[in-house]
Each structure stands twice: as structure tokens, then as C-alpha cells.
VMD Tcl script that builds the backbone (N, CA, C; Angstrom):
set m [mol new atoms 153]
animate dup $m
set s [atomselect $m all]
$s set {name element resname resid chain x y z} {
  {N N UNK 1 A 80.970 112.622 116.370}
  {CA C UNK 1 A 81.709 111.983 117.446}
  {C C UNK 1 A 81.716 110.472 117.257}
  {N N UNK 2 A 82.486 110.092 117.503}
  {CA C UNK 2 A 82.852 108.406 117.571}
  {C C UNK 2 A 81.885 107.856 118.553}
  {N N UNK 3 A 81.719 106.247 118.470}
  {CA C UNK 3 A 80.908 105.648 119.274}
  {C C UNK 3 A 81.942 105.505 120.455}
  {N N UNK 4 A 81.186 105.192 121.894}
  {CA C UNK 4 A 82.302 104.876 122.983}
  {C C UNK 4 A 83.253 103.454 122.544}
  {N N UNK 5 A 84.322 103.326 122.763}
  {CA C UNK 5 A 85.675 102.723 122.642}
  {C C UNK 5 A 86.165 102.627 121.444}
  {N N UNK 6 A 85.432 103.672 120.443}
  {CA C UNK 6 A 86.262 104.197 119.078}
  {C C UNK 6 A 86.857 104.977 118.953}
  {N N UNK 7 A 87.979 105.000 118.036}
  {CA C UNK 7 A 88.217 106.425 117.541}
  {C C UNK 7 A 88.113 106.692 116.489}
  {N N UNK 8 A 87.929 107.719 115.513}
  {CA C UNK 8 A 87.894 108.170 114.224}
  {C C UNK 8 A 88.712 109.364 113.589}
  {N N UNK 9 A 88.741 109.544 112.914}
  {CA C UNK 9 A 89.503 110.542 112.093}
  {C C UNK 9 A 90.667 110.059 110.878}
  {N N UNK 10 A 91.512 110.773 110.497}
  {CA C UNK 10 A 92.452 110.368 109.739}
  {C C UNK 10 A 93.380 109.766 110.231}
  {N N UNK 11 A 93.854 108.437 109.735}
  {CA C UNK 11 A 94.988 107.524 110.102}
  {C C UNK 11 A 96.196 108.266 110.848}
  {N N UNK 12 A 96.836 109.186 109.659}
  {CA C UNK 12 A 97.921 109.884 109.951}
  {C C UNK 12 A 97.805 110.730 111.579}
  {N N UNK 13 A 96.364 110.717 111.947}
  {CA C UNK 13 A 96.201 112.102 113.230}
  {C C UNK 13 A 96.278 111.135 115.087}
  {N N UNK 14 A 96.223 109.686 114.459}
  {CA C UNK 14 A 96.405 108.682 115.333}
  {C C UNK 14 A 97.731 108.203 115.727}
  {N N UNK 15 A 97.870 108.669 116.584}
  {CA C UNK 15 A 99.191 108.167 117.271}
  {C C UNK 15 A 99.821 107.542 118.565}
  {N N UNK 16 A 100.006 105.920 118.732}
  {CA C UNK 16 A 100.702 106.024 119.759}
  {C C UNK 16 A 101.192 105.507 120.282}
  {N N UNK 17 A 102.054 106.170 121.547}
  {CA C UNK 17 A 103.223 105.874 121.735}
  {C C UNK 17 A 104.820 106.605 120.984}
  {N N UNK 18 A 105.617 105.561 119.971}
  {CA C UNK 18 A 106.119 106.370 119.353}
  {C C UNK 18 A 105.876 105.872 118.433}
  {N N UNK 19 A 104.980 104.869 117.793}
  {CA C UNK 19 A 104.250 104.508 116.882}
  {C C UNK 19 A 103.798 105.667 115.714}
  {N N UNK 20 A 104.048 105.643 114.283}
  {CA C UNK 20 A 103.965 106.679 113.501}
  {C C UNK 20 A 104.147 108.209 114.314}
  {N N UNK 21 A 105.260 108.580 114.552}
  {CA C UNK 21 A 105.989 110.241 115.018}
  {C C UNK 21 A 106.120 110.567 113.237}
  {N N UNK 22 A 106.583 111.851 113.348}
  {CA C UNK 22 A 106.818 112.402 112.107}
  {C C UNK 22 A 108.239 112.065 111.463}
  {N N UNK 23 A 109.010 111.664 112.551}
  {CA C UNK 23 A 110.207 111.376 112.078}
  {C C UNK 23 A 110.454 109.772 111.533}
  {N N UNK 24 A 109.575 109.009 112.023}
  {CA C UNK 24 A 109.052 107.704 111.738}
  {C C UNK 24 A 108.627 107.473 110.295}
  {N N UNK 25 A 107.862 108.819 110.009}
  {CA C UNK 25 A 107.172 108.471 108.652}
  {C C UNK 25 A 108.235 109.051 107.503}
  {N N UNK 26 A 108.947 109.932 108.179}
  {CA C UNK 26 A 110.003 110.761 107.115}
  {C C UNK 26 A 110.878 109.416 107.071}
  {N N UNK 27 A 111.211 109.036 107.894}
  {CA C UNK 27 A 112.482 107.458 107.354}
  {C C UNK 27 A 111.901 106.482 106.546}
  {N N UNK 28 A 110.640 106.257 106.888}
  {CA C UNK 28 A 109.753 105.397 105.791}
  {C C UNK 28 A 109.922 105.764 104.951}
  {N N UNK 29 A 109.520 107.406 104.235}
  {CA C UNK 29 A 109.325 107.298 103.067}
  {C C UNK 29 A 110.311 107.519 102.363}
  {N N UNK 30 A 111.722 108.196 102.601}
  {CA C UNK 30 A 112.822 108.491 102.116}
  {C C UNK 30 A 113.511 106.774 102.048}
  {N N UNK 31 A 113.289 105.811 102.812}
  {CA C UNK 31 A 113.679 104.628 102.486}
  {C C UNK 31 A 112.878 103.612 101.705}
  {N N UNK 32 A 111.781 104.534 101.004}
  {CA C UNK 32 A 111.022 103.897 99.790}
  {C C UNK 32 A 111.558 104.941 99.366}
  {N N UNK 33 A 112.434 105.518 99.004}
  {CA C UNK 33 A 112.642 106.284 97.923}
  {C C UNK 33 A 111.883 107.724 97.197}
  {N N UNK 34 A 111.282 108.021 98.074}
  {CA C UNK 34 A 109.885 109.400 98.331}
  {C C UNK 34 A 110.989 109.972 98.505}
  {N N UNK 35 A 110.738 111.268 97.714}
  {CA C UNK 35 A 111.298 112.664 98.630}
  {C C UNK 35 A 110.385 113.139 99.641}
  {N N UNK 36 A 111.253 114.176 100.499}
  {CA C UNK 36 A 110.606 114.230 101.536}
  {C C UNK 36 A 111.151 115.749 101.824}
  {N N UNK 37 A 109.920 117.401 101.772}
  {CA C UNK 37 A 110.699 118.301 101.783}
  {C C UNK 37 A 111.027 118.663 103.632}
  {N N UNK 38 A 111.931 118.930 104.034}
  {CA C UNK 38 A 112.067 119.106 105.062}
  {C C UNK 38 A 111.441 120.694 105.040}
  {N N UNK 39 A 111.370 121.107 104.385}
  {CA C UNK 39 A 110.593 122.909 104.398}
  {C C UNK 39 A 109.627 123.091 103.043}
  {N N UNK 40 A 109.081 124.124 103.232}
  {CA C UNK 40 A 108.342 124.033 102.245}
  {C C UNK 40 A 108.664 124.588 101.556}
  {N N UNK 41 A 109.816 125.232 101.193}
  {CA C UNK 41 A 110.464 125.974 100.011}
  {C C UNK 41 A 111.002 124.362 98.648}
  {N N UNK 42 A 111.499 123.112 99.862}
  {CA C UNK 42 A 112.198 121.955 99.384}
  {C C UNK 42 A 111.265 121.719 98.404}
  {N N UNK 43 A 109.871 122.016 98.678}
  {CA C UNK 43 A 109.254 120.978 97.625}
  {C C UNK 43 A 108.972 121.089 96.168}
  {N N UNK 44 A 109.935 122.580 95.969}
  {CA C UNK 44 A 109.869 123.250 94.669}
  {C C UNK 44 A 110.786 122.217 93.978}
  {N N UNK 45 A 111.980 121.851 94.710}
  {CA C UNK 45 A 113.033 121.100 93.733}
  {C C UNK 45 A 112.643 119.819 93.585}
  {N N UNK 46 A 112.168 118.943 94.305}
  {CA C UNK 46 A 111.260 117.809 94.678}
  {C C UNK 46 A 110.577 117.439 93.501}
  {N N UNK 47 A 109.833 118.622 93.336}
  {CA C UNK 47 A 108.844 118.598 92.317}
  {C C UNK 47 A 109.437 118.273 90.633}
  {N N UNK 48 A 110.222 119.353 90.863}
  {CA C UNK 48 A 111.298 119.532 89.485}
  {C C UNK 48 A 112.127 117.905 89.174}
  {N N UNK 49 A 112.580 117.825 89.902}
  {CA C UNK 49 A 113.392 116.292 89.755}
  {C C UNK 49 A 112.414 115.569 89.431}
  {N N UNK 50 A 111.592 115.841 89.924}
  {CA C UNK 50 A 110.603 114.255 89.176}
  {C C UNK 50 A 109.416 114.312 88.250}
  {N N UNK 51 A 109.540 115.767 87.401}
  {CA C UNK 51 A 108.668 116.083 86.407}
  {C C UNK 51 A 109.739 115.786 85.225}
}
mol reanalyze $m
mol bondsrecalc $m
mol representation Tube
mol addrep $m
């Protein structure tokens, strides 16, 4: 457990407001140029394109 007025865990599990949403991070990274699979079948071709 965290000390009182901390929090801990993984960056990504911290959220708030609308501060990092999932759709937040999908525009980030597709506008660095990341693919990004919208399903998990996507990430077969994902993969392929960039091997």
C-alpha cells in the first residue's frame, strides 16, 4: 500500500480527469507514427509491416 497522500502503481493505471483516456494515448501514438492495433487480430499485420 502507498504511504497516505501517495499513489503508486503503473503510470499508464493513473488517470485524471481526461488526462491520459485510451483514446488520448491512441492519438499520441499514431501521431508519432506507432501503429496502434485497434483489435487484437490488427497486431498480426502491425507486426508484419515492420519486420
Amino acid at each position: 500500500t502507498a504511504p497516505p497522500g501517495r499513489r503508486m502503481g503503473h503510470a499508464g493505471a493513473i488517470i485524471s480527469g481526461s488526462a491520459g483516456t485510451a483514446a488520448e494515448k491512441i492519438e499520441a501514438f499514431e501521431k508519432a507514427g506507432m501503429g496502434v492495433a485497434k483489435r487484437p487480430i490488427d497486431f498480426v499485420e502491425l507486426l508484419r509491416a515492420r519486420v
